[in-house]
Backbone bond lengths (Angstrom), bond angles and torsions (degrees), N, CA, C in turn:
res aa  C-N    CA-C-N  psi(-1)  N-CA   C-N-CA  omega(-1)  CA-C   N-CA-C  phi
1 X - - - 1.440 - - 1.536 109.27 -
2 X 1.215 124.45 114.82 1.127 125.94 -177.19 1.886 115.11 -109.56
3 X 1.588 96.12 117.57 2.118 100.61 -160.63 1.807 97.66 -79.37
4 X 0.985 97.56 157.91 1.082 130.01 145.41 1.656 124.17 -30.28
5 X 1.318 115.73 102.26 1.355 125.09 -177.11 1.419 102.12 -43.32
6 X 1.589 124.20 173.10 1.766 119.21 -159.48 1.680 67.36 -132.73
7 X 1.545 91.03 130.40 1.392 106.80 163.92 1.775 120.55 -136.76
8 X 1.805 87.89 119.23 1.475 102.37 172.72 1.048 143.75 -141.09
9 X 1.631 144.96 96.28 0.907 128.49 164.26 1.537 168.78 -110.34
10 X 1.335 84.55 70.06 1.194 116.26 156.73 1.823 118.71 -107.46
11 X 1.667 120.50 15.18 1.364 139.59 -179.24 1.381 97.15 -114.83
12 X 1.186 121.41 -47.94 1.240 135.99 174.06 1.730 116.97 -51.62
13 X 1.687 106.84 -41.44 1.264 100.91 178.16 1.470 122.09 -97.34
14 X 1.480 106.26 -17.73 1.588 114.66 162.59 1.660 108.47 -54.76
15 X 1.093 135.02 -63.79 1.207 146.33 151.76 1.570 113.16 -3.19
16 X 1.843 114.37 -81.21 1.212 113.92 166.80 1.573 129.15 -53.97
17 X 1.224 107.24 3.78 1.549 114.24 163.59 1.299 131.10 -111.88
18 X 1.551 102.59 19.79 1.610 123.73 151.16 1.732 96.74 -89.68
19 X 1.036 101.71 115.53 1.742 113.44 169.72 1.800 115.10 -83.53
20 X 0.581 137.29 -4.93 1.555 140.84 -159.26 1.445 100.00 -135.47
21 X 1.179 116.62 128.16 2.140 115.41 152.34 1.373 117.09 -51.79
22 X 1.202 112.29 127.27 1.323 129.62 175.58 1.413 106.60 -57.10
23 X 1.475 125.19 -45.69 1.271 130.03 170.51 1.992 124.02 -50.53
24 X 1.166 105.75 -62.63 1.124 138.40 -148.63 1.734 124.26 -116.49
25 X 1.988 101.58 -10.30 1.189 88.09 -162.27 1.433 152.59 51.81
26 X 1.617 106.15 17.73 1.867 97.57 -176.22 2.070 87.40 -101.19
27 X 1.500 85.33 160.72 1.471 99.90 166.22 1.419 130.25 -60.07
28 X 1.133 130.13 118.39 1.377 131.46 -172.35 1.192 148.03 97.16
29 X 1.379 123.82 91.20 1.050 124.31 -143.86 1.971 119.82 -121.44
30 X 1.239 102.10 163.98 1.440 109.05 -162.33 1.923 86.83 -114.09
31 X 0.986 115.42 161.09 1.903 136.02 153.74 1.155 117.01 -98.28
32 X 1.548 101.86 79.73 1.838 122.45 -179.29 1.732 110.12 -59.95
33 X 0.744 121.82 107.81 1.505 123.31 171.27 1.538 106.06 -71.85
34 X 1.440 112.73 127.13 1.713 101.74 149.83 1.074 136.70 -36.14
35 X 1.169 145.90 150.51 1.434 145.23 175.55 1.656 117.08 -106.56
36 X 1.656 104.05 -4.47 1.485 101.61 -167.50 1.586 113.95 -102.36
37 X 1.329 98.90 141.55 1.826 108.86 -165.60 1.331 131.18 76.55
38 X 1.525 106.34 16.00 1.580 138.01 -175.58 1.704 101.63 -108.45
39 X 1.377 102.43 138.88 1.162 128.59 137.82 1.506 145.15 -21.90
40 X 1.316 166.35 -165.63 1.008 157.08 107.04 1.463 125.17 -57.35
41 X 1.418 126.99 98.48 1.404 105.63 -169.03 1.748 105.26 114.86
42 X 1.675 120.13 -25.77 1.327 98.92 -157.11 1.901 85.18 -127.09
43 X 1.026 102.99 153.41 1.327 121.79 178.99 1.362 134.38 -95.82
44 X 1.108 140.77 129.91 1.498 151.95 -166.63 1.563 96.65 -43.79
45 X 1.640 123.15 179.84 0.992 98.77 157.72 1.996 123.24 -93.65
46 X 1.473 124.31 -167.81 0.966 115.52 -161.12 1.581 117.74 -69.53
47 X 1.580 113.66 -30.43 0.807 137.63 174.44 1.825 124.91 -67.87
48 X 1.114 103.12 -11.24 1.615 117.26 148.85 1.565 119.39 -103.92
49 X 1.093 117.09 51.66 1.507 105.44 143.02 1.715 121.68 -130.72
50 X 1.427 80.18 -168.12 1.815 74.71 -171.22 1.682 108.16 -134.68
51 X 1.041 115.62 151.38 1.383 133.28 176.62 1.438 120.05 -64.91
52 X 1.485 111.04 78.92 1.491 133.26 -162.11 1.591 115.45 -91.31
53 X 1.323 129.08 157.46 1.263 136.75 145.33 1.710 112.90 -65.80
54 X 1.227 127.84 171.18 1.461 116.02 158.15 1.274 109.38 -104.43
55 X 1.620 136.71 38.21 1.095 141.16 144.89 1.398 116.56 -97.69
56 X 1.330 117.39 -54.27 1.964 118.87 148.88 1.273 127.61 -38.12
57 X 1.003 93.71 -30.55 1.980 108.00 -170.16 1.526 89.29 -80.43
58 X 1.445 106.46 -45.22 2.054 96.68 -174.71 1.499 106.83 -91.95
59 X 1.385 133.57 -11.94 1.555 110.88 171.19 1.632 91.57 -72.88
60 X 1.576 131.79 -45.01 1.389 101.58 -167.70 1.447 133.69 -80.37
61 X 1.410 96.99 -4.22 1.401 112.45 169.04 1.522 119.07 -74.62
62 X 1.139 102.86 -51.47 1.480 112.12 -174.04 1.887 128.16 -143.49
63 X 1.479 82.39 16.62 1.531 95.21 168.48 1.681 131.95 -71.80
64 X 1.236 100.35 131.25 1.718 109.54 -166.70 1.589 114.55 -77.41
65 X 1.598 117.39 -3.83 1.367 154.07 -128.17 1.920 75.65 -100.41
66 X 1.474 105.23 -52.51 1.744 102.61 -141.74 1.325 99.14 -121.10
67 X 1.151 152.79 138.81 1.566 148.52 143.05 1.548 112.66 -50.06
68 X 1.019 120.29 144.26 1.763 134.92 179.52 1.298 103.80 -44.90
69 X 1.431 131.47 -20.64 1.389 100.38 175.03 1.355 112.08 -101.50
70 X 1.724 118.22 -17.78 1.232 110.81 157.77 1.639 128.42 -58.36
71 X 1.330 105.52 -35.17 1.833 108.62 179.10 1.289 113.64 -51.46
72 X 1.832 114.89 -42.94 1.576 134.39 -150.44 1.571 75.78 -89.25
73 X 1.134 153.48 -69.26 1.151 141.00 176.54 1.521 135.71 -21.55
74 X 1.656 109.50 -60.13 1.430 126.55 151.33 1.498 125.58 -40.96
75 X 1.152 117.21 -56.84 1.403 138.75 160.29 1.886 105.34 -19.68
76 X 1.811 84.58 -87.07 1.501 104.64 177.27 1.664 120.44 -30.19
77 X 1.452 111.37 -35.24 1.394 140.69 -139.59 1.893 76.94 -101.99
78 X 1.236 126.71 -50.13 1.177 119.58 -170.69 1.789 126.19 -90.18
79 X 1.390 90.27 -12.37 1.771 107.93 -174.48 1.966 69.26 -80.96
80 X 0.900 117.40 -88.56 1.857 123.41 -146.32 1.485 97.35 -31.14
81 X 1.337 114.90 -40.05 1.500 121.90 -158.66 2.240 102.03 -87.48
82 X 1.023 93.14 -19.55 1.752 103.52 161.42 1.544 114.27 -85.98
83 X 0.759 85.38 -25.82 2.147 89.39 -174.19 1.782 97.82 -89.74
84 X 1.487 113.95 -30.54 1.672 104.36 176.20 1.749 112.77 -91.35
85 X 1.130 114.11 0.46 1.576 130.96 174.54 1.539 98.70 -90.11
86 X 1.245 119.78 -59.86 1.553 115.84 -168.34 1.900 106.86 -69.07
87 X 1.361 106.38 -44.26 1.633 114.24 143.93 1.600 121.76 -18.86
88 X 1.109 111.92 -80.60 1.674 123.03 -164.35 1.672 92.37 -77.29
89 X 1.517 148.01 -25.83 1.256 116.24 174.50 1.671 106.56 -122.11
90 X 1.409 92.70 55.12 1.453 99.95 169.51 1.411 141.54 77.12
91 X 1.436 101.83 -7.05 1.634 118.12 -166.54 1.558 107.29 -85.24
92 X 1.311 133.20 4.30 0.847 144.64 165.85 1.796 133.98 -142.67
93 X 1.332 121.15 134.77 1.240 110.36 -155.14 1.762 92.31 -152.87
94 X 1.338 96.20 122.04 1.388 127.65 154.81 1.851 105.98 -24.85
95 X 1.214 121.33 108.71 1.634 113.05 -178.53 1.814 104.46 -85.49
96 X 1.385 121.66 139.25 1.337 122.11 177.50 1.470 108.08 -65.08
């Protein structure tokens, strides 16, 4: 059974209020969606992406740099590291 992508935005805009790449530290950032277990065209849900540059966002998208399991790796490496950023300044909270 495959659900329904989680769509939110209000995750989406907590997100855009990480200013910096999680990766890389440069200024400015995009809401990288995963690419894995998707479609052509359809997007992870919102709650898997990560707080990208659009130079990170394109080596893992379409960088010649890494093989697919290295990208899906990076990725992973940057969703966890967006979810402990939105964590530490509050944008996310444990529900009772």
């Amino acid at each position: 059974m495959r659900l329904k992508p989680y769509r939110s935005r209000q995750w989406l805009a907590n997100v855009h209020q990480l200013d910096q790449c999680v990766l890389c530290g440069a200024w400015g950032i995009q809401a990288a969606h995963s690419n894995q277990d998707r479609g052509m065209g359809q997007k992870a849900s919102d709650c898997l992406c990560a707080a990208l540059c659009p130079a990170c966002h394109h080596d893992i998208d379409n960088g010649r740099d890494m093989d697919k399991q290295e990208r899906r790796a990076r990725m992973d490496r940057a969703i966890v590291l967006t979810i402990d950023q939105l964590a530490r300044r509050g944008l996310l909270e444990a529900a009772k």
